[in-house]
C-alpha positions as CSV (number, residue, x, y, z in Angstrom):
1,X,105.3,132.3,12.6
2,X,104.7,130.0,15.6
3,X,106.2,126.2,15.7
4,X,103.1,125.0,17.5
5,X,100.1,123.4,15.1
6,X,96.8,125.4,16.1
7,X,96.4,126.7,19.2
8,X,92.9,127.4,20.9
9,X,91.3,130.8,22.3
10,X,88.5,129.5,25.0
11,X,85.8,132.1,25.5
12,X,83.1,131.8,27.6
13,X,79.7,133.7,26.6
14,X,76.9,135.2,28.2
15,X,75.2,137.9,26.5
16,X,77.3,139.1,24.4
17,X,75.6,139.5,21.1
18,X,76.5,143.4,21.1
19,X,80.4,142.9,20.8
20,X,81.0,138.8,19.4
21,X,81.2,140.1,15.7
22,X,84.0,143.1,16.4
23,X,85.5,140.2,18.6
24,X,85.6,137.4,15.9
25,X,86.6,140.0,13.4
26,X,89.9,141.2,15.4
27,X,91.0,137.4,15.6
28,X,91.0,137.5,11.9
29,X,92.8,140.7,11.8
30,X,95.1,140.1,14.6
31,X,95.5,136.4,15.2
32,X,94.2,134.4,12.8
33,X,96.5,131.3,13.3
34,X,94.3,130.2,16.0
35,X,91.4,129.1,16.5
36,X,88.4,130.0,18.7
37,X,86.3,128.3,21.3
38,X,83.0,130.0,22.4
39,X,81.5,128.6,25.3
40,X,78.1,130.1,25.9
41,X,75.5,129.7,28.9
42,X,72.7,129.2,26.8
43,X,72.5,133.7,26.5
44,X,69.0,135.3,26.3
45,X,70.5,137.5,23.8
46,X,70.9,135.1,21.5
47,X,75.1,134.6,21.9
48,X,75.1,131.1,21.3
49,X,72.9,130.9,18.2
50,X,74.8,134.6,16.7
51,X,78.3,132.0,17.7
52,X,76.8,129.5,15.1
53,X,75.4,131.4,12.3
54,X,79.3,132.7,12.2
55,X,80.6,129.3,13.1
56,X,79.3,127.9,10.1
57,X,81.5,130.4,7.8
58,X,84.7,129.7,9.6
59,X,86.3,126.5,9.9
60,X,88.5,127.8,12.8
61,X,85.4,129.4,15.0
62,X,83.4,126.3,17.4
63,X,81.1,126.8,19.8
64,X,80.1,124.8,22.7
65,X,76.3,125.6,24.3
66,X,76.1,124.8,28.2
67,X,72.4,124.3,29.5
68,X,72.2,127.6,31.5
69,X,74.7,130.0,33.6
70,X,76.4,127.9,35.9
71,X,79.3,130.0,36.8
72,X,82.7,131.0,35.0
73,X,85.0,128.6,36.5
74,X,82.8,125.7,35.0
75,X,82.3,127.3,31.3
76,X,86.3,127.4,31.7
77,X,86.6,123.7,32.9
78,X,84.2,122.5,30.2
79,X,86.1,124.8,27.3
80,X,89.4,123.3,28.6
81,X,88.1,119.7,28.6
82,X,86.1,120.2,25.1
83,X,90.4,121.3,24.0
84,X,92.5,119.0,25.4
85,X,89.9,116.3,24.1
86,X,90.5,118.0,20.6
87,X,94.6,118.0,21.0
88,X,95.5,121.4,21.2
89,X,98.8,121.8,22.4
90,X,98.2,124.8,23.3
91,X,95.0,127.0,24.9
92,X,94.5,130.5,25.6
93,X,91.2,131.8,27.7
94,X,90.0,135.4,27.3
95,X,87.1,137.5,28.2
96,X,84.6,138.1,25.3
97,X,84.1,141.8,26.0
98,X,87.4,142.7,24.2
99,X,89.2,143.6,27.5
100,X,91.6,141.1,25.7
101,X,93.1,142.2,23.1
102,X,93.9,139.0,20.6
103,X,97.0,141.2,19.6
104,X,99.0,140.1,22.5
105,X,98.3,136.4,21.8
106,X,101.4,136.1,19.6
107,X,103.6,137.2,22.4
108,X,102.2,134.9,25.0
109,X,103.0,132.3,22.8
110,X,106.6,132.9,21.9
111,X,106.8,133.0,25.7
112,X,105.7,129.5,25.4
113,X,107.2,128.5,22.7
114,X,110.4,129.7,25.0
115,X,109.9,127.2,27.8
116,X,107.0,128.8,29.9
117,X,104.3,126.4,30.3
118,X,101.8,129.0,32.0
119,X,101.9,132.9,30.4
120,X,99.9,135.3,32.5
121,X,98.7,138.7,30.7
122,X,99.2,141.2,33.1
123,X,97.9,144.7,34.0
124,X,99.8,145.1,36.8
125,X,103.6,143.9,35.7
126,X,105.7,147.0,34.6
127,X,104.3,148.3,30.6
128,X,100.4,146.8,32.0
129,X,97.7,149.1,32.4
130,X,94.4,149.6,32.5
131,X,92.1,152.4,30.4
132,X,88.5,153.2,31.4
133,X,88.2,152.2,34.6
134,X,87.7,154.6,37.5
135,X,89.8,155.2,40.2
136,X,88.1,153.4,43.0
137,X,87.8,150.3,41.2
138,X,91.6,150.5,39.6
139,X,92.7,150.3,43.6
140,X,89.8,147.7,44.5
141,X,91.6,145.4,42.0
142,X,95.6,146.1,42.3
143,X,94.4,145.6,46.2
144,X,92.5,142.4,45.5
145,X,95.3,141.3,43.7
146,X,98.3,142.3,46.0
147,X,96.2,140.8,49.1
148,X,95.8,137.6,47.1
149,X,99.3,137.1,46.2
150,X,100.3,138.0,49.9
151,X,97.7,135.8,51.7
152,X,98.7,132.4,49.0
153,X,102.7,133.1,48.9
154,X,103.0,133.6,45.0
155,X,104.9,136.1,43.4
156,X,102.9,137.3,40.7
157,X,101.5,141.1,39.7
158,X,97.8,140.1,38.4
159,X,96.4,137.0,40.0
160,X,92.5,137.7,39.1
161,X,93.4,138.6,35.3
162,X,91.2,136.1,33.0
163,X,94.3,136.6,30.2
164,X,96.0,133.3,30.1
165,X,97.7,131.1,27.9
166,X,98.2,127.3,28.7
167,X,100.5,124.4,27.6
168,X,98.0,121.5,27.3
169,X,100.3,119.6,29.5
170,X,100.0,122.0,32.5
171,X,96.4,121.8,32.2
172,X,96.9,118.4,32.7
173,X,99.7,118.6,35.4
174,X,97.1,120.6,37.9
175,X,94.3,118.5,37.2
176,X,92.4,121.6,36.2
177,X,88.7,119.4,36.0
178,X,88.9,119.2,39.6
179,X,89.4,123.3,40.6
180,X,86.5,124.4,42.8
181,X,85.9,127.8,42.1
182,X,84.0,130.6,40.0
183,X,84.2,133.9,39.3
184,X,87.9,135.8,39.1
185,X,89.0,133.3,42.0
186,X,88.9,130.5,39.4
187,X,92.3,133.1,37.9
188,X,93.6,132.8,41.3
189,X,92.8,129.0,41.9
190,X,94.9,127.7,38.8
191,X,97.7,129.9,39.1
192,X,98.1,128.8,42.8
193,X,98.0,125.3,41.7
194,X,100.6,125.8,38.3
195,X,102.6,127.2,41.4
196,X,102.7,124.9,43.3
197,X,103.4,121.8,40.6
198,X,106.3,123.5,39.7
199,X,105.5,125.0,36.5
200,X,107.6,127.8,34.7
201,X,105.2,131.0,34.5
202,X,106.1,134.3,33.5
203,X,104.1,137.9,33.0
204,X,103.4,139.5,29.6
205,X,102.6,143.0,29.9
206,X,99.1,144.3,28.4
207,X,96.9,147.1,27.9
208,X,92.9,146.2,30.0
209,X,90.6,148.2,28.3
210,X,87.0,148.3,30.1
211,X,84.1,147.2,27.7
212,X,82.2,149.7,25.6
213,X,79.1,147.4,25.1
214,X,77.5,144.7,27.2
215,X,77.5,145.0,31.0
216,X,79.9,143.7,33.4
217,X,79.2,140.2,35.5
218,X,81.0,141.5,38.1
219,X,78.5,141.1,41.4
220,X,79.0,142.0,44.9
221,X,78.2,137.9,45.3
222,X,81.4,137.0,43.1
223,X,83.9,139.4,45.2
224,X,82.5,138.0,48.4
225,X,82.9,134.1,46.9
226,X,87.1,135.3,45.7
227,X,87.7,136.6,49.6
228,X,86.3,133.0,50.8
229,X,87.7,131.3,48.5
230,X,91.2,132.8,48.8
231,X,90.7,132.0,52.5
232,X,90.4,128.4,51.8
233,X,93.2,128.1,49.3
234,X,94.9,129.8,52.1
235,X,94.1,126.9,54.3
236,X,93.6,123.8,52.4
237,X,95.9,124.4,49.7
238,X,96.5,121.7,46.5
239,X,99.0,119.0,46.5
240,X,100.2,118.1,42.8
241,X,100.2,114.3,42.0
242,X,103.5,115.3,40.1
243,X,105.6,118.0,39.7
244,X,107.3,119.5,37.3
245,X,110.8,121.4,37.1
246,X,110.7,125.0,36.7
247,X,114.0,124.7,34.5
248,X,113.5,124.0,30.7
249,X,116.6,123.9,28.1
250,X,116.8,126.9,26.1
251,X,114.1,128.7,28.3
């Protein structure tokens, strides 16, 4: 039993009609103390309006329609603006394919509920791993990662991971609504940025497993936008407006 009141899952949607039933379904099985955001990009597939017809059933489940893709790092700063407007001490983001599993959710939030205000799920920390993938793209990623991490100073296994989970607060503290970028860079953008405020983050171990439906956003355009990006977080950095110890009673 968690000592927070409802916590919030924000998922952004496109296109992904074949797998948002078995996804809203394992919440209820495996986390149904919190409640769930879906963001969609107004999918051709019908996402949004399948999001509604089960929306309407489930006091928990909301959905928020956007006007047409316009990148992951904005569904993200919309879902997060769309949560803290709503209260929620508390806000998770996951991908929709069930990469995710909801399963973890309670452990991210003890870890929270601990004194961590940022909790990333990680593939890469020891008892991570991923299952499907092929080789190739399991070292295109741990490299991606690694160079990352090198290139912006921070000491973490599994910057591009979309598996977070939030304290309202340190959404607040790095002035998240201002973050620049899309794609898996957006990961990497607000990690750097919890960093450097001074926020306590720590690594939860998890299982990646690759989707079985749907097809993967993941474009040659979105890895060339993370290197530049990276390169300019490298350069220009973020300066918090106020930070925050790292040290929390009882943590």
């Amino acid at each position: 039993m968690n000592t927070f009141p409802p916590a919030l899952a924000v998922i952004p949607t496109y296109n992904e009609a074949a797998t948002l039933h078995r996804l809203i379904e394992t919440f209820e099985r495996d986390a149904p103390w919190i409640d769930v955001l879906i963001v969609d990009d107004a999918s051709p597939d019908g996402t949004g309006a399948l999001a509604d017809r089960m929306a309407a059933t489930r006091p928990w489940l909301h959905v928020l329609h956007r006007s047409g893709k316009d990148g992951l790092g904005n569904a993200y700063r919309a879902g997060f603006e769309w949560a803290l407007e709503h209260g929620y001490p508390a806000i998770a983001q996951l991908d929709a394919d069930l990469s995710h599993p909801p399963s973890i959710l309670p452990e991210m939030l003890a870890a929270l509920e601990s004194g961590a205000d940022l909790v990333l799920g990680s593939r890469y920390t020891r008892g991570g791993s991923t299952e499907g993938w092929p080789l190739h793209r399991r070292i295109a990623s741990r490299l991606g990662c690694a160079l990352s991490a090198r290139a912006l100073g921070l000491p973490y296994t599994d910057l591009s991971g979309g598996l977070k989970f939030w304290l309202a607060s340190a959404l607040d503290t790095i002035d998240v609504a201002s973050t620049r970028s899309q794609g898996y860079v957006f990961q990497v953008e607000t990690t750097q940025r919890a960093e450097r405020a001074g926020l306590r983050i720590v690594e939860v171990p998890f299982t990646f497993s690759e989707r079985t439906a749907g097809q993967s956003k993941m474009r040659a355009s979105i890895a060339l936008e993370g290197v530049r990006m990276v390169a300019r977080l490298r350069r220009d950095g973020w300066k918090p407006q106020r930070m925050v110890s790292a040290v929390r009673t009882g943590a």
